[in-house]
N, CA, C and O of each residue as an XYZ file, in Angstrom:
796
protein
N      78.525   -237.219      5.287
C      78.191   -236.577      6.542
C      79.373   -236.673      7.515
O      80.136   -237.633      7.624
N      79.396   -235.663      8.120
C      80.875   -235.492      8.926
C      80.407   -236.426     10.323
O      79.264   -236.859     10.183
N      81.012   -236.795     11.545
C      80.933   -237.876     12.090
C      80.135   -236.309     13.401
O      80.486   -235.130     13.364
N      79.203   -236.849     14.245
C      78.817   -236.075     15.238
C      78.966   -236.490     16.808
O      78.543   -237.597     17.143
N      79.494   -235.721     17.676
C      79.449   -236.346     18.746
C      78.639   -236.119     19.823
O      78.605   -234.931     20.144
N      77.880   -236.959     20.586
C      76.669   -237.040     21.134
C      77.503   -237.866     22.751
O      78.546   -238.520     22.737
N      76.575   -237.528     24.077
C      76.804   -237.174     25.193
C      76.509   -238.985     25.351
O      76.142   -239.635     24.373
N      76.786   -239.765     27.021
C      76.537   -240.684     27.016
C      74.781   -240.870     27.093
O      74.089   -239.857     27.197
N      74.159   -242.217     27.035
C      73.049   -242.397     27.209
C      72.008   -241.599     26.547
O      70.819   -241.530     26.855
N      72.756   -240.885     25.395
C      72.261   -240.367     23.827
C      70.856   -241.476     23.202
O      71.233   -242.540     22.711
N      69.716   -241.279     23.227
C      68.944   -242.512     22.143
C      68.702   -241.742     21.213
O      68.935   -242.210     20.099
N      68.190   -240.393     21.269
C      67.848   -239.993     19.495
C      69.259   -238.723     19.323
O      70.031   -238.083     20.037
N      68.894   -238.942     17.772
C      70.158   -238.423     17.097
C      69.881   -237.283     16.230
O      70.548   -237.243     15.196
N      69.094   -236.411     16.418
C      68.126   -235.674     15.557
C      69.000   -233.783     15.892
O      68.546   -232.711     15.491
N      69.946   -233.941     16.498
C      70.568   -232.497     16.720
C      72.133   -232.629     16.037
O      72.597   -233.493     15.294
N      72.715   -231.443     16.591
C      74.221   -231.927     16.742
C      74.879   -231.898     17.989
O      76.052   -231.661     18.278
N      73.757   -232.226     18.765
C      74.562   -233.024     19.805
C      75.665   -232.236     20.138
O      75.639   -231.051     19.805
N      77.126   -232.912     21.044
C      78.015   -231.937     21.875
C      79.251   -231.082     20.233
O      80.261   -230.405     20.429
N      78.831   -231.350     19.222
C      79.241   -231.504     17.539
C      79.604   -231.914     17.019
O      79.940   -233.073     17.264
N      79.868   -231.288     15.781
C      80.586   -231.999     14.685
C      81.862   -232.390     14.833
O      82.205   -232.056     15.967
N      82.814   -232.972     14.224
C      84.179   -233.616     14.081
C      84.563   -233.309     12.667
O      85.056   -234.325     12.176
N      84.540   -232.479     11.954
C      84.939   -232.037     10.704
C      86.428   -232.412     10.397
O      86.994   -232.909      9.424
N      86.936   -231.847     11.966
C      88.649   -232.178     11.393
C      89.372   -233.589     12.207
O      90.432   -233.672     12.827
N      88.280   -234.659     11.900
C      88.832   -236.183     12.249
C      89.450   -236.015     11.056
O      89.151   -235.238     10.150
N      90.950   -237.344     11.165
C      91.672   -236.926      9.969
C      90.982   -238.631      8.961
O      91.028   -238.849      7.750
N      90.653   -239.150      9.618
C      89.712   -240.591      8.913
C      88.691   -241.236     10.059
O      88.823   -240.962     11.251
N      87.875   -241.939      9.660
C      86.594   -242.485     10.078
C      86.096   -243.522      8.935
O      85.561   -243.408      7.832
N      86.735   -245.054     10.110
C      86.076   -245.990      9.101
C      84.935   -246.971     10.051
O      85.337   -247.353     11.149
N      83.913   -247.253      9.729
C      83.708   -248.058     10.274
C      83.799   -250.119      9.305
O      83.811   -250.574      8.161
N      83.833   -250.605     10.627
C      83.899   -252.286      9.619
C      82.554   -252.750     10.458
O      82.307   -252.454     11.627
N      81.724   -253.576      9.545
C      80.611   -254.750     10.029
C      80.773   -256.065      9.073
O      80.657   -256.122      7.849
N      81.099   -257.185     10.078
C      80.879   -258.259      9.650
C      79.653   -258.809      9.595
O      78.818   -258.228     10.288
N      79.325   -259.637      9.061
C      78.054   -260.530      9.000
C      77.631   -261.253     10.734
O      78.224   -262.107     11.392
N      76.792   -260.726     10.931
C      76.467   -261.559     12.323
C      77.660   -261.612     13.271
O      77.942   -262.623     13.914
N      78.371   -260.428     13.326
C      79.866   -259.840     13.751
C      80.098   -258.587     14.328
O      79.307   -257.909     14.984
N      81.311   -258.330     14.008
C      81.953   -257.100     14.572
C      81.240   -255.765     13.887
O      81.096   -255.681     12.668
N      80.865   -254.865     14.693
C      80.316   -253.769     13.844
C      81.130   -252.659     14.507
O      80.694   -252.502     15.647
N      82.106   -251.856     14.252
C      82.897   -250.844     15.008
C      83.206   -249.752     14.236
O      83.037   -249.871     13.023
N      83.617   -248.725     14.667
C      84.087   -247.899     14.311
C      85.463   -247.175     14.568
O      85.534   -246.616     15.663
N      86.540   -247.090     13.771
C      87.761   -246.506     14.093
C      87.945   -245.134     13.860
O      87.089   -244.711     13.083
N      88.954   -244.051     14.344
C      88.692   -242.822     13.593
C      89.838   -242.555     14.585
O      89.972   -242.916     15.754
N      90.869   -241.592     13.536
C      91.855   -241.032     14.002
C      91.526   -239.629     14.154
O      90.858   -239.094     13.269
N      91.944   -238.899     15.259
C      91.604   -237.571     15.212
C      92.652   -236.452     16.075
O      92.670   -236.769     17.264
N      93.454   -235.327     15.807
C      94.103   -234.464     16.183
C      94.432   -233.879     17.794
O      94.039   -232.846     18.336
N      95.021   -234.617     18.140
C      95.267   -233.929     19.262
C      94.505   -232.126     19.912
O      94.054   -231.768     21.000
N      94.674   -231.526     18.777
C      94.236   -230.264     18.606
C      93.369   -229.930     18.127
O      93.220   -228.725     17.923
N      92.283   -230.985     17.684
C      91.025   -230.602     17.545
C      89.734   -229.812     18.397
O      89.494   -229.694     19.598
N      89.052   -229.348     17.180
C      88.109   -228.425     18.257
C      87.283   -229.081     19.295
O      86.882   -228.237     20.096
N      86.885   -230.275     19.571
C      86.311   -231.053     20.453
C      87.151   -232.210     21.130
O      86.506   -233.224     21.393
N      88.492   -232.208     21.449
C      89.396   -233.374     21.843
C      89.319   -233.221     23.320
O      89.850   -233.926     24.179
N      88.511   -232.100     23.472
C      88.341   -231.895     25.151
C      86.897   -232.993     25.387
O      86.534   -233.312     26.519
N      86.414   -233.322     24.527
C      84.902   -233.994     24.798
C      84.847   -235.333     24.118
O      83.870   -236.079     24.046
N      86.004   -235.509     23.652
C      85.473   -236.788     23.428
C      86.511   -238.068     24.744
O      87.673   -238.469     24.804
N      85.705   -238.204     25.270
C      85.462   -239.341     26.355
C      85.020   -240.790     26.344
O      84.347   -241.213     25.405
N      85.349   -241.501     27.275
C      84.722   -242.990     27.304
C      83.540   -242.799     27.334
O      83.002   -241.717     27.572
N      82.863   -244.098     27.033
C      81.211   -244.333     26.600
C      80.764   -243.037     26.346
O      80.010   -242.653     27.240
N      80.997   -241.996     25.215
C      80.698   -240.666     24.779
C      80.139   -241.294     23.380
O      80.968   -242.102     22.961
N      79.006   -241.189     22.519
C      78.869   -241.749     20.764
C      79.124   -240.912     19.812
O      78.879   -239.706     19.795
N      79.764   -241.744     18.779
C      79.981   -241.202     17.576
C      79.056   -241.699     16.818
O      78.822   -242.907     16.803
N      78.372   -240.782     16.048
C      77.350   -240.445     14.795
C      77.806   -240.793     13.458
O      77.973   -239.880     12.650
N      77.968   -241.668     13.217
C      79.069   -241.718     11.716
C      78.149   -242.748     10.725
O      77.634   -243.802     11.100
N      78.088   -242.257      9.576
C      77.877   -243.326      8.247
C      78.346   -244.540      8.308
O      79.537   -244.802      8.475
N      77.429   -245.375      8.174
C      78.947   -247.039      8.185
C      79.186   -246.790      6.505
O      80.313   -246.374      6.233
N      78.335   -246.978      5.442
C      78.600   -246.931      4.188
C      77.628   -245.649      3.771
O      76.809   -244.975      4.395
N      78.336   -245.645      1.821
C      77.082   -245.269      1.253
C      75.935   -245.900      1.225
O      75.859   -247.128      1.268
N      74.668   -244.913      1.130
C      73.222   -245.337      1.340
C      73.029   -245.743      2.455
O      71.833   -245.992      2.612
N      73.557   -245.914      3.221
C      73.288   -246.244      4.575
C      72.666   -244.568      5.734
O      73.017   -243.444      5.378
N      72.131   -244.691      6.506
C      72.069   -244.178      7.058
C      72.553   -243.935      8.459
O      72.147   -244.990      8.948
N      73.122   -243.313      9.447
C      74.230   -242.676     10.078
C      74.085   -243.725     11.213
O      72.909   -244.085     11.158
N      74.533   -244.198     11.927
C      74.696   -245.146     13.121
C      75.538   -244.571     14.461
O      76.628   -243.997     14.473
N      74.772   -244.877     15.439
C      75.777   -244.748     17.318
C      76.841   -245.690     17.586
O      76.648   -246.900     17.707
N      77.871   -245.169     17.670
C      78.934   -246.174     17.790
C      79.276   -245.460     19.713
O      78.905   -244.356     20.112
N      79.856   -246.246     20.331
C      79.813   -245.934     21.669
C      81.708   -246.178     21.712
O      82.375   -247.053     21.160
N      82.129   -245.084     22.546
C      83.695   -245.293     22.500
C      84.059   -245.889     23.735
O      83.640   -245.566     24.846
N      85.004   -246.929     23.410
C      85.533   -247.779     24.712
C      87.155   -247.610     24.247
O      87.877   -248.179     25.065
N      87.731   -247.125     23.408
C      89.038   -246.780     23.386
C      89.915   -245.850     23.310
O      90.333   -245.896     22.153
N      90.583   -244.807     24.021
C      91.393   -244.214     23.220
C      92.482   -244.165     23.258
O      92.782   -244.571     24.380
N      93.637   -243.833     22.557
C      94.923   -244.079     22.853
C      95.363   -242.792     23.057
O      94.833   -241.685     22.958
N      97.380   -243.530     23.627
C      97.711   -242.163     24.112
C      97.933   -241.285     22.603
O      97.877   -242.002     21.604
N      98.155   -239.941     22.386
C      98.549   -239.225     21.362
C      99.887   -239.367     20.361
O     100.752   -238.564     20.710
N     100.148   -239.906     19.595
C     101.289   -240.059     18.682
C     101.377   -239.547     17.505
O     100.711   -239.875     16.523
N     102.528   -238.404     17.595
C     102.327   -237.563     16.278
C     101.155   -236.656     16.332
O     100.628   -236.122     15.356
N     100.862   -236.558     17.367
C      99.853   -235.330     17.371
C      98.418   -235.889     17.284
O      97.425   -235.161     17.263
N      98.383   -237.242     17.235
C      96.699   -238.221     16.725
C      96.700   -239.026     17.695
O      97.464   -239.759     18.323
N      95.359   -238.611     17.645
C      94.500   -240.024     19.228
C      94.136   -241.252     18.281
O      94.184   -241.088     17.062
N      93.768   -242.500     18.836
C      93.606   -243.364     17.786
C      91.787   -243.711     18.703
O      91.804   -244.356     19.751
N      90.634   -243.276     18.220
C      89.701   -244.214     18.615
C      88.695   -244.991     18.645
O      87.698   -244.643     18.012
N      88.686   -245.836     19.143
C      87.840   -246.982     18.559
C      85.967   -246.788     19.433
O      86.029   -246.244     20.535
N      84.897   -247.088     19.088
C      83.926   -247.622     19.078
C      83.566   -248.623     18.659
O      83.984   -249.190     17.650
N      82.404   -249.108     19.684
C      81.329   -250.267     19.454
C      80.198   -249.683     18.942
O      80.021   -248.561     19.418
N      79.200   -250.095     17.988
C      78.474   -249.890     17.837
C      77.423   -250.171     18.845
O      77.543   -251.081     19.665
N      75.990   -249.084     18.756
C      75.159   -249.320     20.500
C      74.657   -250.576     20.455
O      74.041   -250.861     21.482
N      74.705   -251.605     19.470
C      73.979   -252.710     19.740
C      74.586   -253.874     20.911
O      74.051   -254.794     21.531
N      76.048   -253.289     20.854
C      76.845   -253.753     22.047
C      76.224   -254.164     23.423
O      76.569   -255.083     24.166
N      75.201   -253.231     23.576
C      74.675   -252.686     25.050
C      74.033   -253.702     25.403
O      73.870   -254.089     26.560
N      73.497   -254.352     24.084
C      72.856   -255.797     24.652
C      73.640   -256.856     25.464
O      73.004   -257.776     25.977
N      75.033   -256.778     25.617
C      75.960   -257.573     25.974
C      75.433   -256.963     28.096
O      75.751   -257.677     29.047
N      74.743   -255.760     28.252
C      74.755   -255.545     29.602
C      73.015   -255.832     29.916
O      72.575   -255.504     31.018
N      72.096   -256.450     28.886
C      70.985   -256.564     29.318
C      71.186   -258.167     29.511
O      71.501   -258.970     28.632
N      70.916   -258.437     30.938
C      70.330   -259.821     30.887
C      68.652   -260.129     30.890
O      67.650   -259.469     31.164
N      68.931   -261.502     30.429
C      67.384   -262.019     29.728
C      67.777   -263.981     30.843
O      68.702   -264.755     31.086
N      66.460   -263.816     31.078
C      66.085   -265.082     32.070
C      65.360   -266.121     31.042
O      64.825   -266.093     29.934
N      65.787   -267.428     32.491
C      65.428   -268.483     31.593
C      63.952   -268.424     30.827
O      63.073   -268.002     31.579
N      63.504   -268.757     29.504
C      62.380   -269.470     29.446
C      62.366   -270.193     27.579
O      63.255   -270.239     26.728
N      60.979   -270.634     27.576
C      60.794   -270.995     26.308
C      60.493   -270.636     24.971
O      61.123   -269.590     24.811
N      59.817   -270.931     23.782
C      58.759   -270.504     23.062
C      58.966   -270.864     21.472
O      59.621   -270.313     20.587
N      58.126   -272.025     21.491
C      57.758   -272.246     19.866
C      57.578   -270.996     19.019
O      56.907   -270.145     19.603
N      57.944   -270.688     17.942
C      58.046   -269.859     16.998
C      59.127   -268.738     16.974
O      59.740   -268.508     18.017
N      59.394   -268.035     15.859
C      60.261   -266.920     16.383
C      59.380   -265.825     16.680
O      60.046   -265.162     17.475
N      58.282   -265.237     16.518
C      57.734   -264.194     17.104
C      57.662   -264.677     18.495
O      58.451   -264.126     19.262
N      56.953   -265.513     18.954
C      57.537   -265.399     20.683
C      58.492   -265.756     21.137
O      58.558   -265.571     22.352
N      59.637   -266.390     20.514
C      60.800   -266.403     20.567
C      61.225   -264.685     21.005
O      61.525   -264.384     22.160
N      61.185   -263.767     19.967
C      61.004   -262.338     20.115
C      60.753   -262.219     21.103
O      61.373   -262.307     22.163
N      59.635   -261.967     20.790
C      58.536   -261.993     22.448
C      59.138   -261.811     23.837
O      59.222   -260.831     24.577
N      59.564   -263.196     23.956
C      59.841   -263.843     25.339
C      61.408   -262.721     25.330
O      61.419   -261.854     26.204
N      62.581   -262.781     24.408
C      63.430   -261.811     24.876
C      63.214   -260.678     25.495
O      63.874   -260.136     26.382
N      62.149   -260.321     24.917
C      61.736   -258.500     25.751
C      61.226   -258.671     26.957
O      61.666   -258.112     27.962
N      60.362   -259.376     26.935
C      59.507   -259.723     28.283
C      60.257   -260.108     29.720
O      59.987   -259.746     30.865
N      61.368   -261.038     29.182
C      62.332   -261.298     30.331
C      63.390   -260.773     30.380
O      64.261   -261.233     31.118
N      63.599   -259.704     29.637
C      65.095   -259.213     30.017
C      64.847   -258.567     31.103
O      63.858   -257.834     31.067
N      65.661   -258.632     32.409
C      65.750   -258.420     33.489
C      66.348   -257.137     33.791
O      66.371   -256.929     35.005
N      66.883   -256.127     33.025
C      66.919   -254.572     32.747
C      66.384   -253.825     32.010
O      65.801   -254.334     31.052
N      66.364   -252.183     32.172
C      65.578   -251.690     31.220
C      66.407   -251.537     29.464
O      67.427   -250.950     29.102
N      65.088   -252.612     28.504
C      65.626   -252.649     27.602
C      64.820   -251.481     26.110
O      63.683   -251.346     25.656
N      66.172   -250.874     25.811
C      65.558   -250.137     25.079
C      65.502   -250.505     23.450
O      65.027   -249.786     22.571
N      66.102   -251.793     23.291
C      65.767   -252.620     21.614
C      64.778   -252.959     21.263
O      63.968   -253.337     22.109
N      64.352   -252.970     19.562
C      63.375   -253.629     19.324
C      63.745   -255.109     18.500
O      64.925   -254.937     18.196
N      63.486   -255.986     18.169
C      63.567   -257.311     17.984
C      62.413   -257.745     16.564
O      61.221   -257.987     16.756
N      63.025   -257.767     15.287
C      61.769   -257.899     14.470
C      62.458   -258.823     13.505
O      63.658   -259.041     13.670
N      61.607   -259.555     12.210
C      62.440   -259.942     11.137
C      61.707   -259.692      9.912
O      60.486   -259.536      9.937
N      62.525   -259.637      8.618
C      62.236   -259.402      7.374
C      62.646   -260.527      6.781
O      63.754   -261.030      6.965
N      61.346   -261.187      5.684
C      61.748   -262.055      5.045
C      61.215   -263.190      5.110
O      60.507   -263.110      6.113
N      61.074   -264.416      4.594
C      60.390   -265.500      4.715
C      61.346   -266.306      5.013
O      62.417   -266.462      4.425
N      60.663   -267.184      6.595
C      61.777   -268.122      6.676
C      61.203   -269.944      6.597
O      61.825   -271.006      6.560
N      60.108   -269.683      6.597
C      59.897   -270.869      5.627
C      59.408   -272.311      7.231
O      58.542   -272.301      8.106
N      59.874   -272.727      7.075
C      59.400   -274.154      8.407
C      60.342   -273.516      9.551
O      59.775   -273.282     10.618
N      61.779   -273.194      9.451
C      62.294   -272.950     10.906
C      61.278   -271.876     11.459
O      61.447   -271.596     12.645
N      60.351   -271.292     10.869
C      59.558   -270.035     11.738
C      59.198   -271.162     12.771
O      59.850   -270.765     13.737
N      58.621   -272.232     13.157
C      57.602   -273.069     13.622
C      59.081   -273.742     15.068
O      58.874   -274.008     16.252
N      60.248   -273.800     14.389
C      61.349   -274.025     15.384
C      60.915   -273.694     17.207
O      60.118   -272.812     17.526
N      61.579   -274.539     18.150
C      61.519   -273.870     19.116
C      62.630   -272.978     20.176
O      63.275   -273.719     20.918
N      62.767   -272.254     20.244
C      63.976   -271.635     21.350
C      63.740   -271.516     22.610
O      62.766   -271.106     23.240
N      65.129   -272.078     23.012
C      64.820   -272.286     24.885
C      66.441   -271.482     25.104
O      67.466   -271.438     24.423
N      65.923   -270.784     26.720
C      67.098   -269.872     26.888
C      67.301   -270.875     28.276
O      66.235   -270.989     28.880
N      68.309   -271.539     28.835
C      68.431   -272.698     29.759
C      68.755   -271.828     31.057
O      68.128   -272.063     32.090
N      69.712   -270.841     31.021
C      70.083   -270.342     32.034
C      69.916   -268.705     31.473
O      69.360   -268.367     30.428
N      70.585   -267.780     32.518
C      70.568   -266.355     32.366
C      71.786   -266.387     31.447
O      72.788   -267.100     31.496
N      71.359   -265.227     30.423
C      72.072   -264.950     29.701
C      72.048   -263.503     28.976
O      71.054   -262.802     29.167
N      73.069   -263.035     28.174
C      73.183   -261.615     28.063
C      72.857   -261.659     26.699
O      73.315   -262.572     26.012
N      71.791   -260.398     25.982
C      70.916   -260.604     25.188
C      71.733   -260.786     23.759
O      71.390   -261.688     22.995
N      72.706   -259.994     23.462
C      73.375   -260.216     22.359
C      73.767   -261.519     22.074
O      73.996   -261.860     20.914
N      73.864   -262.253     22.980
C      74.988   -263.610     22.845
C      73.596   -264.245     22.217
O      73.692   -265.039     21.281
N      72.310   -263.884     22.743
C      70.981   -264.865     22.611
C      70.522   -265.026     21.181
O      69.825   -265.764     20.484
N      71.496   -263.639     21.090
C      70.657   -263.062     19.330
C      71.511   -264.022     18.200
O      70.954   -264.529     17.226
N      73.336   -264.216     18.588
C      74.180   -264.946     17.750
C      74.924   -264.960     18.461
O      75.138   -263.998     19.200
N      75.670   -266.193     18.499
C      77.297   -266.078     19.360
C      77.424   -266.688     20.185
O      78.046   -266.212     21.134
N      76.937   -267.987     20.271
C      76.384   -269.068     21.235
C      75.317   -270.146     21.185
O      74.210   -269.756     20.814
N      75.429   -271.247     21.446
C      75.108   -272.507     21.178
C      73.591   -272.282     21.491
O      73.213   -271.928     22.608
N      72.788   -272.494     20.494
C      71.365   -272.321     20.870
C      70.543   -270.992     20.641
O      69.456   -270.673     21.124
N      71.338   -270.331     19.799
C      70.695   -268.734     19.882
C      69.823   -268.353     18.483
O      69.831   -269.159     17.553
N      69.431   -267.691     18.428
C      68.581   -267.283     17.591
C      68.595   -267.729     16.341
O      67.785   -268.440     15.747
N      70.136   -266.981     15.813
C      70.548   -267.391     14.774
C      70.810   -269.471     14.565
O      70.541   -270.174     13.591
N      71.407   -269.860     15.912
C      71.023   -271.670     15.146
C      70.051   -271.866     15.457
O      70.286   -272.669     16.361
N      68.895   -271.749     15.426
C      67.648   -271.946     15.896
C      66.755   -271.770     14.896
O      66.094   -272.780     14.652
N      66.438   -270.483     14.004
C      66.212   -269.950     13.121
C      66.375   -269.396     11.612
O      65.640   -268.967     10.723
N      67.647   -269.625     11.805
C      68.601   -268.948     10.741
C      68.797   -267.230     10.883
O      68.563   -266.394     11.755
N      69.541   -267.228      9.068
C      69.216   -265.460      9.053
C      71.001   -265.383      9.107
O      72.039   -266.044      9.156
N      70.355   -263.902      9.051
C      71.687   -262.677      9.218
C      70.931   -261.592      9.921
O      69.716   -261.423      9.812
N      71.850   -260.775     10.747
C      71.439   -259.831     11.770
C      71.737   -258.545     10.904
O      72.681   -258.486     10.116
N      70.804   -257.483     11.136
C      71.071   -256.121     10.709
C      70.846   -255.399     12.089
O      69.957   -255.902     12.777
N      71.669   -254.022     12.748
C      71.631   -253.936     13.485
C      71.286   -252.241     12.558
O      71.646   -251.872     11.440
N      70.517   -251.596     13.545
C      69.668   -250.406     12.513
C      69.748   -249.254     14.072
O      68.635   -249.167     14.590
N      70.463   -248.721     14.552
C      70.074   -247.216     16.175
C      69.673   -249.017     16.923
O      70.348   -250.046     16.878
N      68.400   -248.759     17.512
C      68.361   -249.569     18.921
C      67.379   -250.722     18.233
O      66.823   -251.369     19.120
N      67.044   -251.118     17.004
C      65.928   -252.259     16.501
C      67.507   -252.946     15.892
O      68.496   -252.453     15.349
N      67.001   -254.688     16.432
C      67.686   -255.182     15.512
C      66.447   -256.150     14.705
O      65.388   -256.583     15.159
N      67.032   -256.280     13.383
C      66.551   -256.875     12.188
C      67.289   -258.079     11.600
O      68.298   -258.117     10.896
N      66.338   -259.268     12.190
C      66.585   -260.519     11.317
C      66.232   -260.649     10.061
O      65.045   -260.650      9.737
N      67.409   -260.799      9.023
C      66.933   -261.174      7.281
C      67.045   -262.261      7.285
O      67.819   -262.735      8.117
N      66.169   -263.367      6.154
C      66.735   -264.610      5.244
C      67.944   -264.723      5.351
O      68.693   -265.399      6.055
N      68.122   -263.610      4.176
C      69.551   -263.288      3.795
C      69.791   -261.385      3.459
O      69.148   -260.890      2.534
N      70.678   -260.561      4.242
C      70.815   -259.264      3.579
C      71.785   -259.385      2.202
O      72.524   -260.223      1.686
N      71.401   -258.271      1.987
C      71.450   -257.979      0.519
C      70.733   -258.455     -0.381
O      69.652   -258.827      0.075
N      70.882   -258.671     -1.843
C      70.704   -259.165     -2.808
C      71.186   -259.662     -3.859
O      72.370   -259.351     -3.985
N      70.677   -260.491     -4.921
C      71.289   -260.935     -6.089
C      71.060   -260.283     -7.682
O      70.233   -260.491     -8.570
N      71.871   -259.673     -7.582
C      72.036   -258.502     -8.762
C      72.467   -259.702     -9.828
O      73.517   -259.356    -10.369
N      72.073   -260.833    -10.255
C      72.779   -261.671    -11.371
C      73.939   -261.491    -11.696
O      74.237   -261.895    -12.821
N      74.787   -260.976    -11.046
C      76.664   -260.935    -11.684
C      76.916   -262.129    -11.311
O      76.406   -262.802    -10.416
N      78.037   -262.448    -12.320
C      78.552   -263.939    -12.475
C      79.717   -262.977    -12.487
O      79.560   -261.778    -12.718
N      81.473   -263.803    -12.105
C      82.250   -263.551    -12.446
C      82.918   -264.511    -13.114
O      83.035   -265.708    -12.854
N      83.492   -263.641    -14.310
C      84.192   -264.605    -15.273
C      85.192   -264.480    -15.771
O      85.445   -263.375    -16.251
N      86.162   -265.538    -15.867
C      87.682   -265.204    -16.336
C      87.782   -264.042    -17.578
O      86.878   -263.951    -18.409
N      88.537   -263.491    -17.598
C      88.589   -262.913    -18.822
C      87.456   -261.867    -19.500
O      87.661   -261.327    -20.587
N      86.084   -261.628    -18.612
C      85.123   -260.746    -18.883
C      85.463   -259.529    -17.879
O      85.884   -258.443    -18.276
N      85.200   -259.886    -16.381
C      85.484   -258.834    -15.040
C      86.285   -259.232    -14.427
O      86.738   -258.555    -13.504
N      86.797   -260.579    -14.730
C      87.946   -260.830    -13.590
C      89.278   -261.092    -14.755
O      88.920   -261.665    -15.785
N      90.097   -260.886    -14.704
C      91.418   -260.024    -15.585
C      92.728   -261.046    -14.759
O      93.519   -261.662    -15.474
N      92.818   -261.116    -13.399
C      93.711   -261.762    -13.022
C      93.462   -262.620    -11.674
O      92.304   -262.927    -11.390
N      94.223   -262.898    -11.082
C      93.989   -263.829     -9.894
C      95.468   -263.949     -9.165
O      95.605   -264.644     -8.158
């Protein structure tokens, strides 16, 4: 799917938006584990939309195969070299970095959940869920001590969801999704001399 570009404060993605980007000359995005999720993409000075693409403007782009298409929000672009803009996006889960969430408590992670939505102190448009069995930390308790900005609450700071609970974060349009663990175990072993050849 070619990458689409969509206006600021975009939530559904169901058109083509301000359009397509057919002639970006690459579009990658990278996601780390409970990390960086961005998107890079070089694109032509002389492209048919280089008049529209702007700060906080989203790009519509695939992160992988099987995946389905994700909002990346642009906070970079550079000047033109060789005729190519260079620019970068955040993915929208970023945005949580501008919702603050107030102090409070709550045994379990569903009101753990809970309590994030309830007190975030702007209008929040995420949903907060998990997949998976987590076994005794469900019963854990999380305390938010002071004001804080919701992403940091989720991972990325002393006391947050993730050390509290465990997991890995999937970040999916505006729901984020706590796993056990994402992915799976397809039984591959690697072994000298069967799939692995050198080192």
């Amino acid at each position: 799917m070619k990458p689409i570009l969509f206006p600021e404060g975009q939530r559904y993605f169901s058109t083509n938006g301000l359009g397509r980007l057919p002639d970006a000359i690459s579009c990658k995005v990278t996601e780390e584990r409970n990390g960086q999720y961005e998107l890079h993409m070089e694109y032509p000075i002389d492209g048919q939309l280089m008049e529209e693409i702007k700060y906080s403007r989203i790009i519509y782009a695939t992160p992988a195969d099987g995946k389905r298409p994700q909002p990346f929000r642009i906070y970079r672009i550079t000047k033109p070299l060789s005729g190519v803009v260079e620019i970068d996006a955040e993915h929208i889960s970023y945005q949580m970095t501008h919702i603050p969430v107030m102090p409070f408590t709550a045994t379990g992670m569903e009101p753990a959940f809970e309590g994030l939505m309830t007190n975030s102190a702007e209008d929040n448009p995420f949903t907060i869920a998990k997949e998976g069995g987590f076994g005794t930390a469900l019963a854990n308790t999380f305390k938010v001590s002071e004001p804080s900005n919701l992403r940091s609450l989720l991972f990325g700071q002393e006391g947050s969801v993730i050390d509290t609970f465990g997991g890995e974060w999937e970040f999916d349009h505006f729901a984020a999704i706590l796993h056990k663990n994402r992915g799976k175990d397809n039984g591959v072993t690697i072994r000298y001399g069967k799939n692995l050849t050198d080192l």
